[in-house]
C-alpha positions as CSV (number, residue, x, y, z in Angstrom):
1,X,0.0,0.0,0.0
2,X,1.5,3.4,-1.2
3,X,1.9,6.2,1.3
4,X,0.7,9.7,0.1
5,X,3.0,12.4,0.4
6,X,0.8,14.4,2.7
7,X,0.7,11.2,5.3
8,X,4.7,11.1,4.4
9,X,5.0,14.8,5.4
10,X,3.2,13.9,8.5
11,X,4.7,11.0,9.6
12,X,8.4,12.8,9.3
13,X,6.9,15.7,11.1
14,X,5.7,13.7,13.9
15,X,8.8,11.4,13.7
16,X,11.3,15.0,14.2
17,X,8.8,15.9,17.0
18,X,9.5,12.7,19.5
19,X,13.1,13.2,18.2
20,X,12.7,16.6,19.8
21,X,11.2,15.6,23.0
22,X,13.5,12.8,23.6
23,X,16.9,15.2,23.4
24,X,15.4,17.6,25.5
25,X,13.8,15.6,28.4
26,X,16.3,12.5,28.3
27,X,19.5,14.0,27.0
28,X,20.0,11.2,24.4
29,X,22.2,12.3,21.3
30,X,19.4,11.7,19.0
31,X,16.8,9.0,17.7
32,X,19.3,7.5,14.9
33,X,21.8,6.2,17.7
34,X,21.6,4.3,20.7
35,X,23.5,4.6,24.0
36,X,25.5,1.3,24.6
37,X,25.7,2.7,28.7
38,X,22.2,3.3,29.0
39,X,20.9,1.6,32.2
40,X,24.2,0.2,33.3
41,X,26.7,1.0,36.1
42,X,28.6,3.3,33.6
43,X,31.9,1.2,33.9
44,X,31.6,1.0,29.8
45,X,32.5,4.6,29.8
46,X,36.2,4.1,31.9
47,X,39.0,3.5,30.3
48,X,40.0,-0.1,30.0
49,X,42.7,0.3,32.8
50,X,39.9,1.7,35.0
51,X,37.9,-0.3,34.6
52,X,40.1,-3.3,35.6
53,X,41.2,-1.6,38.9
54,X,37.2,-0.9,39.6
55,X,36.7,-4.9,38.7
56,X,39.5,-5.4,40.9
57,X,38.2,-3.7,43.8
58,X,35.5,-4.7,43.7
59,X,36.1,-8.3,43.9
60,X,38.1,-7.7,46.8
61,X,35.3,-6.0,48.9
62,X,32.8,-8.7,48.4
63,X,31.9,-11.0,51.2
64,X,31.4,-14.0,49.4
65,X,31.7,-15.4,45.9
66,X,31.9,-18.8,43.9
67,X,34.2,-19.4,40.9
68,X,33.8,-22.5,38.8
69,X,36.5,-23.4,35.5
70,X,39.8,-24.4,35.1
71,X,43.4,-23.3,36.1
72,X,46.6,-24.7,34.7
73,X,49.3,-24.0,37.7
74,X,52.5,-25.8,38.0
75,X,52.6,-28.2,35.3
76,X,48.7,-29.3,36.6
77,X,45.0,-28.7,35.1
78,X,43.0,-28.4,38.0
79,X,38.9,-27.8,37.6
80,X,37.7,-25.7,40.3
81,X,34.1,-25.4,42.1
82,X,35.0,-23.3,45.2
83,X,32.5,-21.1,47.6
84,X,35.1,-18.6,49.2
85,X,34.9,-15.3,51.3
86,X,37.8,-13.7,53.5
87,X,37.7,-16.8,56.4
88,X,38.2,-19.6,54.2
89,X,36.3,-21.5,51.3
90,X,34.5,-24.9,50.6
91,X,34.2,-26.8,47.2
92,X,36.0,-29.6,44.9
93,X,38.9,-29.7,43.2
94,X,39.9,-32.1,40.5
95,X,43.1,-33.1,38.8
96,X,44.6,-36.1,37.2
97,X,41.3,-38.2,36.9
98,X,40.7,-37.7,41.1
99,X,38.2,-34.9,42.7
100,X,38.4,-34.5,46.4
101,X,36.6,-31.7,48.7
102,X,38.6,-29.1,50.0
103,X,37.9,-27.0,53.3
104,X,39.4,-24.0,54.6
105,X,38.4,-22.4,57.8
106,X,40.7,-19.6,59.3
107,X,44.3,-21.3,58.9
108,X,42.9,-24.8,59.4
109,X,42.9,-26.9,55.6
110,X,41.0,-29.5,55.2
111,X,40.8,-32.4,52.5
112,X,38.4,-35.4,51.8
113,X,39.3,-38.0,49.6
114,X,38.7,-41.6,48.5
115,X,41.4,-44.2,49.1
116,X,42.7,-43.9,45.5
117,X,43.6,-40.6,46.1
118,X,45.7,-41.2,49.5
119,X,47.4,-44.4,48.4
120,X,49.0,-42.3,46.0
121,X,52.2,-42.3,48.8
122,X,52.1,-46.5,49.1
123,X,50.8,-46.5,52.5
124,X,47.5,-48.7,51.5
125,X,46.4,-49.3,55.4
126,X,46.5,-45.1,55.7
127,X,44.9,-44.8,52.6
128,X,41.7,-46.7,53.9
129,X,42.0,-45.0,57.1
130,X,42.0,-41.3,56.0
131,X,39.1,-41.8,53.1
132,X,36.0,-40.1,53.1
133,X,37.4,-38.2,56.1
134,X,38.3,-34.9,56.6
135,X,41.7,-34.7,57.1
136,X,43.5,-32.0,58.9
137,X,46.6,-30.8,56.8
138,X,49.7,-29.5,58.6
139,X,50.6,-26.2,57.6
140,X,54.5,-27.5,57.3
141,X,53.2,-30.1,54.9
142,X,53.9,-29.4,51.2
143,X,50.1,-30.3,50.7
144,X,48.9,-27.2,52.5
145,X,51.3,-24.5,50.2
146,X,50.4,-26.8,47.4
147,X,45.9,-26.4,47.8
148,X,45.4,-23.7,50.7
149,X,45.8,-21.0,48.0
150,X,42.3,-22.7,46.3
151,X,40.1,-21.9,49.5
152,X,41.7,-18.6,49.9
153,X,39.5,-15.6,48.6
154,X,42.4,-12.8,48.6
155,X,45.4,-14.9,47.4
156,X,43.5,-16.4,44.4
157,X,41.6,-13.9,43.3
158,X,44.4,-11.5,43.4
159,X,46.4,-13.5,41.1
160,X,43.7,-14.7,38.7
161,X,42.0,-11.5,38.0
162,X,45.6,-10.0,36.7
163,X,45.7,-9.1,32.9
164,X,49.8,-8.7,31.5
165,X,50.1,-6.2,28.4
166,X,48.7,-3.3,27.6
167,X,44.7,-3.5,28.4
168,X,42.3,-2.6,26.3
169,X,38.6,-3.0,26.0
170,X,36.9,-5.5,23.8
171,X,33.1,-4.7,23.1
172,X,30.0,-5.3,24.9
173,X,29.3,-9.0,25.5
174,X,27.2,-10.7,27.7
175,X,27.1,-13.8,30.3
176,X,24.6,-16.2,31.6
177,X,22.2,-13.5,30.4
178,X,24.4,-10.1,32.5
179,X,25.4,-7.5,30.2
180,X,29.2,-7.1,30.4
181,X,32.3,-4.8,29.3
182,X,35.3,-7.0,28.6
183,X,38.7,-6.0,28.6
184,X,41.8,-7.8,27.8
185,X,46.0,-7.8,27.9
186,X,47.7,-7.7,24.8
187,X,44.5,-8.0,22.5
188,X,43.5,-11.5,24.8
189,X,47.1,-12.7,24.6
190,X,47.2,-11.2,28.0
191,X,44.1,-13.2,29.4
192,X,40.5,-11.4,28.7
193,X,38.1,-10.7,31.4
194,X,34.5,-9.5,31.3
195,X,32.6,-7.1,33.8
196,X,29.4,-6.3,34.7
197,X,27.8,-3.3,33.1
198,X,24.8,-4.3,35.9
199,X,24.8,-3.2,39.1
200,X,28.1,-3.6,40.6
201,X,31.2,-4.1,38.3
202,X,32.1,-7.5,39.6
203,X,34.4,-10.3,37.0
204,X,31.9,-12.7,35.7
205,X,34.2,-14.3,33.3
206,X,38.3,-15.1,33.2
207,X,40.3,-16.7,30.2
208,X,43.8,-16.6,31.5
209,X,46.5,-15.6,29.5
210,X,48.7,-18.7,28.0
211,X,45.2,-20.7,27.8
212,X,45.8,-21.1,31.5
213,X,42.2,-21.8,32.0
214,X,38.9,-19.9,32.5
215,X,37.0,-19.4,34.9
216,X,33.5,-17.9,35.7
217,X,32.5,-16.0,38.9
218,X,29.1,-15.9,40.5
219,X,26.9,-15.5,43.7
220,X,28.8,-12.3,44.4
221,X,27.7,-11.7,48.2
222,X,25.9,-14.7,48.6
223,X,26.8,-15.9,52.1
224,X,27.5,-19.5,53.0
225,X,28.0,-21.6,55.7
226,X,31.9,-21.9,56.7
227,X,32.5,-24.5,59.7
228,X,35.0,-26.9,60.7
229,X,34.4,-30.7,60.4
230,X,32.7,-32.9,62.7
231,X,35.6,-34.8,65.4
232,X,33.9,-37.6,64.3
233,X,34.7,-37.1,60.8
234,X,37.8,-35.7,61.3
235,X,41.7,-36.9,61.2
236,X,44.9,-35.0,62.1
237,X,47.5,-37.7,60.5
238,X,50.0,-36.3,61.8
239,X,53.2,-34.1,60.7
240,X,53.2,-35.2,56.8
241,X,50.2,-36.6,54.6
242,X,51.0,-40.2,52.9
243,X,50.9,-38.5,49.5
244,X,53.3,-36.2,50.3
């Protein structure tokens, strides 16, 4: 159906009109474009390097968070599904075909395992004795420097959320349905990482630089419960674990 011009004249009147309106009362930059920052937390606007120390402090102020993905540290893959906040953390951790539960409370670490994974030192009768337990790690065992950096909030995150390089940003993205700024180190060489443009500007998601794993971040503030083990479900072996 053809449009007259008088209904043509009208509708780019009317059109100029709400164009009008919507500069004045909104302070948009016009009806053609679109502001990318409208209804966010205005992080988008920062510069990249801003925007990571924001990020940064962010994640540091929060009382609670959990981080699920993969890290590659000392010649190891470990997959990660840790609850953590400034006293200690709680999850799994998994690693050369084993997964055992890992539990931090102050400067007490914890680990629970199945036999297979504490025969790994050839003390079989041990090995039965300490699975399924929780089993208190000595802090002068190589065990405890090796995992008691996995259930602690400040010392992980303040190494995972580092970029190296120059950082830039990356474009708008978006993850598990948050809108999200992402920056990176050296054009993603230097890892990637994407904030929230919602509410606060927390990390949502980590590709490590070196394909070093990745890792996404979530239930920012959401509190858990943090408590040590049972005595009944508990075992201090002693000075040295049998894997060590």
């Amino acid at each position: 159906m053809s449009v007259t011009p008088r209904r043509r004249i009208r509708r780019v009147a009317m059109m100029g009109a709400v164009c009008a309106l919507a500069v004045t009362g909104a302070g948009l930059t016009g009806c053609g474009s679109e502001d990318p920052d409208a209804g966010t937390n205005g992080v988008g606007r920062l510069p990249a390097d801003k925007i990571h120390a924001k990020t940064r402090t962010a994640a540091e102020s929060a009382r609670a968070v959990r981080l699920h993905g993969s890290v590659a540290a000392g010649g190891d893959t470990y997959t990660l599904d840790m609850r953590l906040k400034p006293d200690g953390g709680t999850g799994s951790v998994a690693a050369d075909g084993t997964t055992f539960g890992l539990l931090r409370v102050g400067e007490q670490l914890f680990l629970k395992a199945d036999a297979g994974f504490w025969s790994g030192g050839g003390d079989t009768g041990a090995a039965e004795k300490l699975a399924d337990k929780y089993v208190k790690v000595p802090q002068s065992d190589p065990v405890y420097k090796k995992f008691s950096g996995f259930a602690d909030k400040d010392v992980l995150l303040g190494d995972l959320l580092s970029l190296h390089g120059t950082v830039e940003t990356d474009g708008r993205h978006e993850q598990a349905g948050v809108r999200t700024i992402r920056i990176t180190g050296d054009e993603g060489s230097g890892g990637s990482l994407d904030v929230s443009l919602e509410g606060t500007p927390y990390p949502l998601r980590l590709v490590r630089a070196g394909s070093a794993g990745t890792l996404s971040f979530s239930d920012w503030n959401k509190d858990f419960a943090l408590t040590e083990p049972a005595k009944d479900d508990t075992l201090d072996y002693g000075k040295q674990l049998p894997t060590s």
